[in-house]
N, CA, C and O atoms as a GROMACS GRO file, in nm:
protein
  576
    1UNK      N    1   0.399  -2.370   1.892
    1UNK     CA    2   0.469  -2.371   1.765
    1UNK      C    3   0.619  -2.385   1.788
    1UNK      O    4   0.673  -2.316   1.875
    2UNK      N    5   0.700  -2.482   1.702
    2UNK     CA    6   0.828  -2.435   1.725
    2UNK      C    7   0.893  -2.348   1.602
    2UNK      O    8   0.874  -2.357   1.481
    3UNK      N    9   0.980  -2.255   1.683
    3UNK     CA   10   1.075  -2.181   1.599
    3UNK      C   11   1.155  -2.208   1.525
    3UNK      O   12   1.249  -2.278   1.561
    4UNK      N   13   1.145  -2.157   1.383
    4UNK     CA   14   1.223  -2.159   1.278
    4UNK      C   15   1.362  -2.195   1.307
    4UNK      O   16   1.421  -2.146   1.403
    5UNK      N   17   1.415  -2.278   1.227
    5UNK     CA   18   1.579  -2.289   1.227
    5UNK      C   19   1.649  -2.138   1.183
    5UNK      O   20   1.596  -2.050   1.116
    6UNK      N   21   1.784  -2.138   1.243
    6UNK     CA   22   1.824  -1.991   1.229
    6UNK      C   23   1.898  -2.027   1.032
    6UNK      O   24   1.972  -1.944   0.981
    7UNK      N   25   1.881  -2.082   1.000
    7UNK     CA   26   1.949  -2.121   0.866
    7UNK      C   27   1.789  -2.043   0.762
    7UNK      O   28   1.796  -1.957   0.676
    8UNK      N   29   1.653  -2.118   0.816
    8UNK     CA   30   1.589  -2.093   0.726
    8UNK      C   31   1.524  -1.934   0.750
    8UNK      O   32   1.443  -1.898   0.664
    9UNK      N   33   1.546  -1.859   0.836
    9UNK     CA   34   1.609  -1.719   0.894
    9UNK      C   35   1.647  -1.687   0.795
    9UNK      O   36   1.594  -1.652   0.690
   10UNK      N   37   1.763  -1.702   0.835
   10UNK     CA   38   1.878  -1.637   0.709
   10UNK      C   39   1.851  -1.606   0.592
   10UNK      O   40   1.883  -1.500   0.537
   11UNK      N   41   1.782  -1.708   0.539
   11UNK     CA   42   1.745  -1.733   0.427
   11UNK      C   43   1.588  -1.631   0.364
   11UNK      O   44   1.559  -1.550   0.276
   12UNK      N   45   1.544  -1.682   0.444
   12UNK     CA   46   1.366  -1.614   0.413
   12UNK      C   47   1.443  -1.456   0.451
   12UNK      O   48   1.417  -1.369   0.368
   13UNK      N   49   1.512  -1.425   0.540
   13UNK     CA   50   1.535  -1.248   0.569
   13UNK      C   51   1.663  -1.216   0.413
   13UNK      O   52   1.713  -1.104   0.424
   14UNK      N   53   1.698  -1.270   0.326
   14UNK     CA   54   1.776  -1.245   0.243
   14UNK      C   55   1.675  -1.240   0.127
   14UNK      O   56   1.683  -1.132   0.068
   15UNK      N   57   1.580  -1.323   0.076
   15UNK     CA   58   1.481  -1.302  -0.004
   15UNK      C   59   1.448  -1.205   0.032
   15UNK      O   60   1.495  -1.107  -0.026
   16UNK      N   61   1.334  -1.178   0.169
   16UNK     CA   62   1.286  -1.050   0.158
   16UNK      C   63   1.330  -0.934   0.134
   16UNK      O   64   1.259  -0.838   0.107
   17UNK      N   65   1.487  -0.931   0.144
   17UNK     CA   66   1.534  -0.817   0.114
   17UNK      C   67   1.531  -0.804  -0.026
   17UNK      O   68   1.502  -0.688  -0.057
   18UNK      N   69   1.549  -0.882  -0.125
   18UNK     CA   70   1.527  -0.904  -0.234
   18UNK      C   71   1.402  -0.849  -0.246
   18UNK      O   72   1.413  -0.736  -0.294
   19UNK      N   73   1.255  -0.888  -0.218
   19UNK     CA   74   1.148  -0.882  -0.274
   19UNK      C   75   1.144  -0.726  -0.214
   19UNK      O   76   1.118  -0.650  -0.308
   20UNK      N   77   1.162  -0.656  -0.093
   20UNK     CA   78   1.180  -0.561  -0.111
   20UNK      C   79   1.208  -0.422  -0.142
   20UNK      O   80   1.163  -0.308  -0.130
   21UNK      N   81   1.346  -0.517  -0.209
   21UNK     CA   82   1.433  -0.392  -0.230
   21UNK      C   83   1.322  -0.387  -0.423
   21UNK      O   84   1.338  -0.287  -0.493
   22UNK      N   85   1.275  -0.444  -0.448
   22UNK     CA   86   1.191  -0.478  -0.584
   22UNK      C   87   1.034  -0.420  -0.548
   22UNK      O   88   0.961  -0.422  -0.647
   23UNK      N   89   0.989  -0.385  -0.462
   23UNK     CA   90   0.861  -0.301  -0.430
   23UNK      C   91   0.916  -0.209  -0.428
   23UNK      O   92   0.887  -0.131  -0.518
   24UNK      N   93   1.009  -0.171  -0.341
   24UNK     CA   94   1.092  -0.024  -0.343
   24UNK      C   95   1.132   0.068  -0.435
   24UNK      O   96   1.109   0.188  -0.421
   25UNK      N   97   1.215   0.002  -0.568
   25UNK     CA   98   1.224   0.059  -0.656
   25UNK      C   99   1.076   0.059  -0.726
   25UNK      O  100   1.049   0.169  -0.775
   26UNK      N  101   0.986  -0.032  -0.739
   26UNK     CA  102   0.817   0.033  -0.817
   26UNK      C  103   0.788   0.135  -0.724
   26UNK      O  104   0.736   0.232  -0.780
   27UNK      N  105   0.803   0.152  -0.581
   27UNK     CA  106   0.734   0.258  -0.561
   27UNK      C  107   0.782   0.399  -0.591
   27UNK      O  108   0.716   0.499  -0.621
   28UNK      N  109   0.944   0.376  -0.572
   28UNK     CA  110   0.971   0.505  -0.629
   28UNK      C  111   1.030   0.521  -0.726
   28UNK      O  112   1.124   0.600  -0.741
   29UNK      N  113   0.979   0.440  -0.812
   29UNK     CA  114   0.945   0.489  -0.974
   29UNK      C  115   0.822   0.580  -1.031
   29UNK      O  116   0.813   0.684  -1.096
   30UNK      N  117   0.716   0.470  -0.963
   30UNK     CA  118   0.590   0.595  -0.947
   30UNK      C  119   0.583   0.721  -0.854
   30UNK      O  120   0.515   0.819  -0.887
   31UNK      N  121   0.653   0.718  -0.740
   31UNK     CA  122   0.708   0.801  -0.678
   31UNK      C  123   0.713   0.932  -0.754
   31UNK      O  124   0.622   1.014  -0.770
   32UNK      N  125   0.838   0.934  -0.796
   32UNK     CA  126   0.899   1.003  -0.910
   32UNK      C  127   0.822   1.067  -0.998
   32UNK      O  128   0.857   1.183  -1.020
   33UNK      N  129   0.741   1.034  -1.046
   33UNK     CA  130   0.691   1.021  -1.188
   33UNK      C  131   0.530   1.093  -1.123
   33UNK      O  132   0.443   1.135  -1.199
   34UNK      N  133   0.518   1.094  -0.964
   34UNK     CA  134   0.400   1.151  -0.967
   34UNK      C  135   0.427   1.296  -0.823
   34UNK      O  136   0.337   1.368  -0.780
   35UNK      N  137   0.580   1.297  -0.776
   35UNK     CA  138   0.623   1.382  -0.707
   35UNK      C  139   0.567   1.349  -0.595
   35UNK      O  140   0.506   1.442  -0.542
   36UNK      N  141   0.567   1.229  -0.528
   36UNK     CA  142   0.493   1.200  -0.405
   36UNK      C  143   0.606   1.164  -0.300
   36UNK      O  144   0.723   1.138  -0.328
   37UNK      N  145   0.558   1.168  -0.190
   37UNK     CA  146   0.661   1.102  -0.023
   37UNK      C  147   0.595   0.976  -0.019
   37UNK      O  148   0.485   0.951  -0.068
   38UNK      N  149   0.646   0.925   0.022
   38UNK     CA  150   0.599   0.737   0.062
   38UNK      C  151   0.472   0.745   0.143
   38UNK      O  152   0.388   0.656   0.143
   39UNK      N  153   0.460   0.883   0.228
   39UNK     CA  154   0.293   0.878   0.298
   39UNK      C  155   0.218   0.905   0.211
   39UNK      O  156   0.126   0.826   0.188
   40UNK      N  157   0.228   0.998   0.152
   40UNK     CA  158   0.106   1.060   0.072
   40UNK      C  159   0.114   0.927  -0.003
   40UNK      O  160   0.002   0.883   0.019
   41UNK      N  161   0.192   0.816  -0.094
   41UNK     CA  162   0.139   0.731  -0.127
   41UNK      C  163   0.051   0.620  -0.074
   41UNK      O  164  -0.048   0.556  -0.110
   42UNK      N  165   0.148   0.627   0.045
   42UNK     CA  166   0.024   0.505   0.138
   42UNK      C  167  -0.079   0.565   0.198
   42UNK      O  168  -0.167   0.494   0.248
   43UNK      N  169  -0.086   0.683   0.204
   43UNK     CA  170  -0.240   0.742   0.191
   43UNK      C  171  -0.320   0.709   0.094
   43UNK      O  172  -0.425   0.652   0.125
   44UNK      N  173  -0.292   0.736  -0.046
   44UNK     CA  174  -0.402   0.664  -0.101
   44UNK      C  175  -0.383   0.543  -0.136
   44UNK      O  176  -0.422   0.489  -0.240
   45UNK      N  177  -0.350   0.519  -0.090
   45UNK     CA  178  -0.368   0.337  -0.185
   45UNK      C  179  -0.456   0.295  -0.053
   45UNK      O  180  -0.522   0.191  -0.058
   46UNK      N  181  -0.457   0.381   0.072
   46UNK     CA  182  -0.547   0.325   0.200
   46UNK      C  183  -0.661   0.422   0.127
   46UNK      O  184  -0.770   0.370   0.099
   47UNK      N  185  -0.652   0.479   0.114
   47UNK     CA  186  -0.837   0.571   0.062
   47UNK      C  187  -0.905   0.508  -0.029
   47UNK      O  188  -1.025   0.483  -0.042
   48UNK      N  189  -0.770   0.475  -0.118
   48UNK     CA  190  -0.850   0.408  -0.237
   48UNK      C  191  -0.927   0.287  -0.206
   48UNK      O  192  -1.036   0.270  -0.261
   49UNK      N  193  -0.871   0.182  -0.104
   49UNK     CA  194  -0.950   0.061  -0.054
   49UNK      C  195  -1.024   0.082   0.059
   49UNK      O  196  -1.068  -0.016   0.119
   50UNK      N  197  -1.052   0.235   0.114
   50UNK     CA  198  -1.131   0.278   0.186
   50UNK      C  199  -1.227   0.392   0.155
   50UNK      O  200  -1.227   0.492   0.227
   51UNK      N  201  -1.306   0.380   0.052
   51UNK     CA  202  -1.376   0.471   0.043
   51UNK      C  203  -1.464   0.504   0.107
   51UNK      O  204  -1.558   0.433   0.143
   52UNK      N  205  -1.435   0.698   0.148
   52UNK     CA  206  -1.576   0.704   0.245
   52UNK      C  207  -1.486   0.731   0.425
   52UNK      O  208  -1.539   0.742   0.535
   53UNK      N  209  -1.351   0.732   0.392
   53UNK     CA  210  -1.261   0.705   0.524
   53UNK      C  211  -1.240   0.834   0.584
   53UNK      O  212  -1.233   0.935   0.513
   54UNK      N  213  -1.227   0.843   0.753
   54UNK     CA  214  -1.198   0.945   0.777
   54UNK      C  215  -1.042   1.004   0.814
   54UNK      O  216  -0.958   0.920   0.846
   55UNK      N  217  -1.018   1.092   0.811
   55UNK     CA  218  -0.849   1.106   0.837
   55UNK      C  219  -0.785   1.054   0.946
   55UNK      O  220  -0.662   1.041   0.952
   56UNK      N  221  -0.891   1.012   1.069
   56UNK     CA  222  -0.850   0.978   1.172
   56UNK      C  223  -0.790   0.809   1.146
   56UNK      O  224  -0.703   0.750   1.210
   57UNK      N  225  -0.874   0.758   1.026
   57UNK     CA  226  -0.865   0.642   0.993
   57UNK      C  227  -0.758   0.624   0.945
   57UNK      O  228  -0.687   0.539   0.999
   58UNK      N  229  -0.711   0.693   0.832
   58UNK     CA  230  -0.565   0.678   0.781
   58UNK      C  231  -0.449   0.701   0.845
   58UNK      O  232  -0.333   0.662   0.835
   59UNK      N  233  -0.542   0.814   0.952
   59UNK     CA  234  -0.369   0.834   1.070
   59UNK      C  235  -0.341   0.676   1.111
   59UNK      O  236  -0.244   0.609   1.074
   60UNK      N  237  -0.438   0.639   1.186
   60UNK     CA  238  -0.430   0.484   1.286
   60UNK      C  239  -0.356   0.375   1.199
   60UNK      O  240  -0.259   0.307   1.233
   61UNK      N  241  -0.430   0.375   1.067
   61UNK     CA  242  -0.380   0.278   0.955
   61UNK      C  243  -0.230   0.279   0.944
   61UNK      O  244  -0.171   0.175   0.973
   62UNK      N  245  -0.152   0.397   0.902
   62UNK     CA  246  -0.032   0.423   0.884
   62UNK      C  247   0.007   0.462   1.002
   62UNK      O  248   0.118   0.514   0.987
   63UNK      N  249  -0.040   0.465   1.160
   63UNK     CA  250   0.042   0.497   1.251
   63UNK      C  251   0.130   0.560   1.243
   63UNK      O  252   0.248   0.529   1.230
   64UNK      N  253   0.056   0.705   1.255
   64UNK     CA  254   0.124   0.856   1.223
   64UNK      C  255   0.011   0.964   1.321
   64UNK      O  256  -0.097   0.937   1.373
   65UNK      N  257   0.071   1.063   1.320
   65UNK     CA  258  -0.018   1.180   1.413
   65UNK      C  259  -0.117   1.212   1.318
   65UNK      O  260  -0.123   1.181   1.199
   66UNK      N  261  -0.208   1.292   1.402
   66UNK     CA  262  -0.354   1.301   1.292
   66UNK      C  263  -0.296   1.439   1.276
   66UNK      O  264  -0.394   1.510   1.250
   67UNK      N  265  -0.132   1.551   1.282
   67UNK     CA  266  -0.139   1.656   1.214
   67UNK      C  267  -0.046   1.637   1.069
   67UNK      O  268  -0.058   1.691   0.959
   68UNK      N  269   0.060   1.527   1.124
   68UNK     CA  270   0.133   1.471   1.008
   68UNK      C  271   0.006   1.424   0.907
   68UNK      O  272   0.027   1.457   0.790
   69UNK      N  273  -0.137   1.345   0.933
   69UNK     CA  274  -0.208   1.295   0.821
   69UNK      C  275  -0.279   1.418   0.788
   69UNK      O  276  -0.327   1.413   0.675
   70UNK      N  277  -0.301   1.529   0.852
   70UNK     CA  278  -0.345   1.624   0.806
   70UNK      C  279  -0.291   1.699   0.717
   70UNK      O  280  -0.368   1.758   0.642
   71UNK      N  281  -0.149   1.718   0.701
   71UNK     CA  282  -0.034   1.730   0.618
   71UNK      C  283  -0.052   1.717   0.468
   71UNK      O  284  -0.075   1.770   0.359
   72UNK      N  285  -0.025   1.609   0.537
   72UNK     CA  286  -0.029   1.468   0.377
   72UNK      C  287  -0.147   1.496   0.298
   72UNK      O  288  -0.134   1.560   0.194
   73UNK      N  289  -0.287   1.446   0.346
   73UNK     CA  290  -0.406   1.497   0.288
   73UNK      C  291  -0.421   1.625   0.224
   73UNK      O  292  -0.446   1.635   0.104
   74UNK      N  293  -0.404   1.732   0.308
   74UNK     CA  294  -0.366   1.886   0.221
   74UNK      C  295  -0.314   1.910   0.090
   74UNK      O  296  -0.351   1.996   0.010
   75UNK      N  297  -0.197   1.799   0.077
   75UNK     CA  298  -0.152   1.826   0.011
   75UNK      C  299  -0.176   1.721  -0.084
   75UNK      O  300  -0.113   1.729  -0.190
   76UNK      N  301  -0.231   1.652  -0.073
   76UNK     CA  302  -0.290   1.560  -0.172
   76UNK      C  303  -0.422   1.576  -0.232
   76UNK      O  304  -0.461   1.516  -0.332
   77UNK      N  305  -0.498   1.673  -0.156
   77UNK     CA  306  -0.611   1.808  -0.163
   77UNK      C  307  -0.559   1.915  -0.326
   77UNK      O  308  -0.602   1.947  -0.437
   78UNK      N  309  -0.477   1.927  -0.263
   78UNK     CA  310  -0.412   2.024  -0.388
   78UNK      C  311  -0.374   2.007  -0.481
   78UNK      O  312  -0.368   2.090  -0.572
   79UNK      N  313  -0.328   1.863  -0.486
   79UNK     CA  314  -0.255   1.791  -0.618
   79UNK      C  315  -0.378   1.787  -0.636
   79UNK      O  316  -0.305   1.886  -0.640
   80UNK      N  317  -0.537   1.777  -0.657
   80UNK     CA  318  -0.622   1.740  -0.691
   80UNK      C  319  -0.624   1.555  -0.693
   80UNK      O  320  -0.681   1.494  -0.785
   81UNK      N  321  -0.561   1.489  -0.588
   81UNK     CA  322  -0.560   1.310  -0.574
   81UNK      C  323  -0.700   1.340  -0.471
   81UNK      O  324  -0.766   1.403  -0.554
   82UNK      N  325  -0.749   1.339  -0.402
   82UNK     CA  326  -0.822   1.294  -0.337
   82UNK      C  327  -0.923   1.457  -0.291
   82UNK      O  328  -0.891   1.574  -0.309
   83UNK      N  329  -1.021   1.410  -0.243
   83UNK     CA  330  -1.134   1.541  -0.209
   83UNK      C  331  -1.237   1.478  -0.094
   83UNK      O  332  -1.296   1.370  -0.087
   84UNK      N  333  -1.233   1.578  -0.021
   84UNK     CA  334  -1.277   1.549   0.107
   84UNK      C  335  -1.456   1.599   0.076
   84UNK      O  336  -1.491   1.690   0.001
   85UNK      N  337  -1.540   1.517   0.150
   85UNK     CA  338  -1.644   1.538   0.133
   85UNK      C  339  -1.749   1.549   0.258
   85UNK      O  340  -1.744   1.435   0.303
   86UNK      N  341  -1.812   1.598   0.312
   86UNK     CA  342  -1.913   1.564   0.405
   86UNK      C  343  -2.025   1.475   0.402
   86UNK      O  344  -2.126   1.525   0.352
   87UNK      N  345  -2.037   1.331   0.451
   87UNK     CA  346  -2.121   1.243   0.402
   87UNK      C  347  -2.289   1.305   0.445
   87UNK      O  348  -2.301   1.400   0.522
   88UNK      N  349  -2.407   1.236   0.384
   88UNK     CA  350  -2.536   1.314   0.412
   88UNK      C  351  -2.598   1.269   0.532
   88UNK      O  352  -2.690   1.327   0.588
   89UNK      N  353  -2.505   1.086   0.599
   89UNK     CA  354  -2.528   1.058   0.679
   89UNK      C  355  -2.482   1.138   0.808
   89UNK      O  356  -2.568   1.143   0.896
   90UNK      N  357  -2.375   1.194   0.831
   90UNK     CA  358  -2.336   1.303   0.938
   90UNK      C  359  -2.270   1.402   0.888
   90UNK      O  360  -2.151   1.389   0.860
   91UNK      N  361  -2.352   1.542   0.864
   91UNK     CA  362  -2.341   1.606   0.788
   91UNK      C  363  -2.178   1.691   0.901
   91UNK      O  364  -2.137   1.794   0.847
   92UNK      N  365  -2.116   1.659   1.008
   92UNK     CA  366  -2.058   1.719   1.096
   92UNK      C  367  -1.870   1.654   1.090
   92UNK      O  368  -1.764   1.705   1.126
   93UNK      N  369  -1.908   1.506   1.018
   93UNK     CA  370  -1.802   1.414   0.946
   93UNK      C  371  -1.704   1.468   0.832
   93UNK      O  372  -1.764   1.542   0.753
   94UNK      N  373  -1.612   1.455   0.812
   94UNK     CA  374  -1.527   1.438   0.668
   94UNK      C  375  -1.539   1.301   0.600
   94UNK      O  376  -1.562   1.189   0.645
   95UNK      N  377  -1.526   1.331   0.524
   95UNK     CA  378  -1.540   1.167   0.435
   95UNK      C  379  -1.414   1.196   0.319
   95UNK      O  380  -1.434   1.290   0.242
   96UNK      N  381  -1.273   1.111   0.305
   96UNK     CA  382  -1.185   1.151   0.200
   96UNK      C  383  -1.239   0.997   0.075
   96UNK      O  384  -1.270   0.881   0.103
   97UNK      N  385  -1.228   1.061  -0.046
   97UNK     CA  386  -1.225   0.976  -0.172
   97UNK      C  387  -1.121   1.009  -0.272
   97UNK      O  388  -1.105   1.130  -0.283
   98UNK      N  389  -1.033   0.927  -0.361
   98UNK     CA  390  -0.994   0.966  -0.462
   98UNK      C  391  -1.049   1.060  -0.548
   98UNK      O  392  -1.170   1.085  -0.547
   99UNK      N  393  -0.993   1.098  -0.600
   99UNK     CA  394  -1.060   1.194  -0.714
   99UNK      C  395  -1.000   1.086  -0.847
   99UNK      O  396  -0.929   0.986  -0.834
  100UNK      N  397  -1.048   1.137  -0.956
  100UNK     CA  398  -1.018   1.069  -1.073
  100UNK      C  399  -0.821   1.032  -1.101
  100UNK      O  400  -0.769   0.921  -1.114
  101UNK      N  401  -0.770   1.134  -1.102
  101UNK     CA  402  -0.684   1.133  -1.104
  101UNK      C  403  -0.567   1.068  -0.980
  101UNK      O  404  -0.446   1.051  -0.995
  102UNK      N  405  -0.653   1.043  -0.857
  102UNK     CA  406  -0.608   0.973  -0.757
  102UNK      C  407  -0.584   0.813  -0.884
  102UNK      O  408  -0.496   0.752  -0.945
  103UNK      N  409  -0.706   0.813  -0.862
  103UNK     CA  410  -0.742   0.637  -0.895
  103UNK      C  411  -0.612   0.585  -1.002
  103UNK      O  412  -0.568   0.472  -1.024
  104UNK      N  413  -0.565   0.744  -1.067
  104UNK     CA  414  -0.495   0.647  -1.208
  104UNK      C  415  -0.372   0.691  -1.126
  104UNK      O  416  -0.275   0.638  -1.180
  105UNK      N  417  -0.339   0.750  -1.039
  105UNK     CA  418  -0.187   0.702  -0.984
  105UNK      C  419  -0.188   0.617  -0.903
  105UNK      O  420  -0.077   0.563  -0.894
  106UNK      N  421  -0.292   0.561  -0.809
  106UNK     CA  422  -0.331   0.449  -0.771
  106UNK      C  423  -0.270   0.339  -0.867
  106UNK      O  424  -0.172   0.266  -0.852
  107UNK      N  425  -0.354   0.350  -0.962
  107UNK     CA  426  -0.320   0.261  -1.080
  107UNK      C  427  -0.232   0.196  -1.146
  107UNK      O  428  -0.223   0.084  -1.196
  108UNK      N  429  -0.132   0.339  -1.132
  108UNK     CA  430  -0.013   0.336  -1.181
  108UNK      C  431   0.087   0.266  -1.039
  108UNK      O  432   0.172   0.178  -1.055
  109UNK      N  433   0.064   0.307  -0.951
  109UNK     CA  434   0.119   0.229  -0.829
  109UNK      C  435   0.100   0.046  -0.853
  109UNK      O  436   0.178  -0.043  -0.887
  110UNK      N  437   0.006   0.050  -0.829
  110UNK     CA  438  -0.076  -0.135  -0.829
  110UNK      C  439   0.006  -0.221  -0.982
  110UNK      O  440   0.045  -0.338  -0.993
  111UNK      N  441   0.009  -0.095  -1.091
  111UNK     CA  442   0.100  -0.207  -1.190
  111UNK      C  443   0.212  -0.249  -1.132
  111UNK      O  444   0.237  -0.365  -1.100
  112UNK      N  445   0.305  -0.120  -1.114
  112UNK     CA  446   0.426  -0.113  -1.070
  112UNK      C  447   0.441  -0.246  -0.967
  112UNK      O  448   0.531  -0.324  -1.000
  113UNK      N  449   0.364  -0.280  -0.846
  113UNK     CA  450   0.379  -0.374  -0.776
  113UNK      C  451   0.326  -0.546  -0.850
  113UNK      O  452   0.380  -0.656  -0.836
  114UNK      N  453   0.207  -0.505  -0.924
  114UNK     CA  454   0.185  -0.665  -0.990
  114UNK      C  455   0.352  -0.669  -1.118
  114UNK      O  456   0.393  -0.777  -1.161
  115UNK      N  457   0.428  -0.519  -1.158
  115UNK     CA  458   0.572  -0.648  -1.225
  115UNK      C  459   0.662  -0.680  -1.133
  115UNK      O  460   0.767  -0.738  -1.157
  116UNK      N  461   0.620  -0.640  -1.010
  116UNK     CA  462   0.731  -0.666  -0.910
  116UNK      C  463   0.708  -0.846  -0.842
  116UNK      O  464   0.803  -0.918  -0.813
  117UNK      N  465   0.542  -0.890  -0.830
  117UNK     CA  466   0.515  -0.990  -0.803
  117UNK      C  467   0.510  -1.116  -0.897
  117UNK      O  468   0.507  -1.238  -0.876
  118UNK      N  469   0.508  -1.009  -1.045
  118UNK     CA  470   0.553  -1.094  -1.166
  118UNK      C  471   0.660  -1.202  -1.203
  118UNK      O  472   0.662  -1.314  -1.256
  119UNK      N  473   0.773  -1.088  -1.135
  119UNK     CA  474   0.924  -1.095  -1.135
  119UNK      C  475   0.923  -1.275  -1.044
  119UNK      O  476   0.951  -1.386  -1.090
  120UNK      N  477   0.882  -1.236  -0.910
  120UNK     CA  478   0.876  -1.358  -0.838
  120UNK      C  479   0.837  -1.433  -0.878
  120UNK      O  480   0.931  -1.512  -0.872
  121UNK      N  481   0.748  -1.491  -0.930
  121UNK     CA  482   0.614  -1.596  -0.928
  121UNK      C  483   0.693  -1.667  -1.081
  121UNK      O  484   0.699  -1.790  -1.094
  122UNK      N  485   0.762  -1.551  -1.214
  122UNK     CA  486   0.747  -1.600  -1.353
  122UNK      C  487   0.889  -1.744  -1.268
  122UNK      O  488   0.857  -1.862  -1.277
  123UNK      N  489   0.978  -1.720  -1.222
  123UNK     CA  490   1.090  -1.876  -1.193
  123UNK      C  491   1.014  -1.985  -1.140
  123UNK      O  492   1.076  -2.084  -1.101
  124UNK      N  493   0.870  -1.981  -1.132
  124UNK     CA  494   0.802  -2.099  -1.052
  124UNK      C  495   0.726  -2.177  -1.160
  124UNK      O  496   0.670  -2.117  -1.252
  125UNK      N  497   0.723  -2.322  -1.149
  125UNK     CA  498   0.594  -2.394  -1.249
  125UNK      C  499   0.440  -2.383  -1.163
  125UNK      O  500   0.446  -2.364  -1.042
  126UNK      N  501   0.391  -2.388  -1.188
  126UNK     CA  502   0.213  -2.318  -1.184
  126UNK      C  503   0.145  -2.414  -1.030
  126UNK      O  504   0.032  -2.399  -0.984
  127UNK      N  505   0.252  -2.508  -0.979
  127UNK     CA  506   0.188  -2.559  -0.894
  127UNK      C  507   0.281  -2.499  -0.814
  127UNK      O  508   0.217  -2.457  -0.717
  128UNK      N  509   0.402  -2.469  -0.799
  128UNK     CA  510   0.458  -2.387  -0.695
  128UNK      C  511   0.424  -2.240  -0.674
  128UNK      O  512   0.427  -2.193  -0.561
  129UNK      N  513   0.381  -2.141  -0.816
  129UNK     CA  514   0.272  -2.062  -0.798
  129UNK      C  515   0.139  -2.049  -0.717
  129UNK      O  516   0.103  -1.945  -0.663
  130UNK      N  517   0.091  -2.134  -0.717
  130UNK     CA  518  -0.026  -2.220  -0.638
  130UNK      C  519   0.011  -2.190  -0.487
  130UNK      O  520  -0.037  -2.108  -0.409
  131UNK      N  521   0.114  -2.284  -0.470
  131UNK     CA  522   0.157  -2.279  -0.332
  131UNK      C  523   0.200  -2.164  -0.265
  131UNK      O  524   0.148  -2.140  -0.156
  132UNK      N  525   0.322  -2.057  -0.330
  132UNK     CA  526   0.334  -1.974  -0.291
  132UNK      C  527   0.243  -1.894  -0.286
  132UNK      O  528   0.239  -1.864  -0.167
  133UNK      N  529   0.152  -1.828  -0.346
  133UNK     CA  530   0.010  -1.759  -0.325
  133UNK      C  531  -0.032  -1.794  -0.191
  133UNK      O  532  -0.032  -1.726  -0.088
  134UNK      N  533  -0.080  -1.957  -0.222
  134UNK     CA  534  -0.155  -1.974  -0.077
  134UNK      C  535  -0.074  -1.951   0.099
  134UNK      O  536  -0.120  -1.931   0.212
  135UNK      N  537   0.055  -1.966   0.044
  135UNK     CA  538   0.143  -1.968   0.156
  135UNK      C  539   0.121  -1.838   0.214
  135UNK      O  540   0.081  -1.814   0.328
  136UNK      N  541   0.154  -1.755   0.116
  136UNK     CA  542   0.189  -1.602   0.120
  136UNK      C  543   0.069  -1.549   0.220
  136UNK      O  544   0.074  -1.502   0.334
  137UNK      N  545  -0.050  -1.578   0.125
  137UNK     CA  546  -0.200  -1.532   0.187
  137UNK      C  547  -0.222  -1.590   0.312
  137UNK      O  548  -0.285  -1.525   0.395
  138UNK      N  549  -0.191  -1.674   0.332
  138UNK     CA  550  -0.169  -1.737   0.496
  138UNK      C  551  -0.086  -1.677   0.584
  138UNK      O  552  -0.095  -1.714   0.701
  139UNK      N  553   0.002  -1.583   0.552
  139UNK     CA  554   0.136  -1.559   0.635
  139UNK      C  555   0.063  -1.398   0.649
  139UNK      O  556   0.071  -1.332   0.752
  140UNK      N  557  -0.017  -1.345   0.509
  140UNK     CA  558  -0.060  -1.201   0.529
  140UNK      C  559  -0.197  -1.208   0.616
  140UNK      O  560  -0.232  -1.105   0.674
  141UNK      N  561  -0.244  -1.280   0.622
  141UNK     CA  562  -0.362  -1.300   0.685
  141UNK      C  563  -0.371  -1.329   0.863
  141UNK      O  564  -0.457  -1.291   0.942
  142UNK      N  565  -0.262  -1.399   0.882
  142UNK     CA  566  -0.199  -1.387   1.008
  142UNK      C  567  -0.095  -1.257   1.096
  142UNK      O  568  -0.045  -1.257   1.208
  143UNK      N  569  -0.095  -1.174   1.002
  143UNK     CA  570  -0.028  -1.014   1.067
  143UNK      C  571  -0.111  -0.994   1.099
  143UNK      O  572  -0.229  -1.009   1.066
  144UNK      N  573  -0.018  -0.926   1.226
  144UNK     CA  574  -0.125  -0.845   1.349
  144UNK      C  575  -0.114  -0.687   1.312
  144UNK      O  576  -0.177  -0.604   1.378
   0.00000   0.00000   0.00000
């Protein structure tokens, strides 16, 4: 492959700061509004698309210690977001799930990010929409 020009660098790392600094404020808007740390959020939004997960799983996911995810979970235990369960297949396992009230700050997270992707996409006509999607999904699909 050859490497990017340092111009279109520049450029793509100045957007992203843009598109970031625009996830950033949705997250801690919902943040805010639900008294959470940035783990305990990316804890569930990983439980929520992992149902049935074990803590060891979310440590690895978010590459964090399994006492820091033990932490987090506790206390996301208590807020009543998520409830740990023992599956019937190994009764010796944890198994974490949202709880109801997980799902709708979940919820409330996932809007927050579709007006943030809104924001991007509404300056485009429907075939550069097109493209950027597919681009995007190509570029996320290729992280390691």
């Amino acid at each position: 492959m050859i490497a990017p020009p340092a111009e279109q660098l520049r450029q793509l790392t100045l957007a992203f700061e843009r598109f970031t600094r625009r996830f950033k404020v949705a997250e801690a808007t919902a943040a805010i509004a639900n008294s959470l740390n940035a783990l305990d959020v990316q804890a569930l939004l990983f439980i929520g698309d992992n149902p049935d997960c074990k803590l060891g799983d979310v440590a690895r996911h978010l590459q964090v210690a399994l006492t820091t995810m033990s932490s987090s979970i506790d206390r996301l235990v208590r807020r009543g977001m998520i409830e740990r369960h023992r599956p019937e297949t190994n009764r010796r396992s944890v198994a974490l799930n949202l709880t109801q009230g997980g799902k709708d700050t979940v919820a409330g997270y996932m809007e927050g990010y579709q007006d943030a992707c809104n924001a991007m996409l509404e300056p485009l006509d429907p075939a550069e929409r097109a493209d950027f999607v597919r681009l995007t999904l190509k570029i996320a699909q290729h992280e390691t």
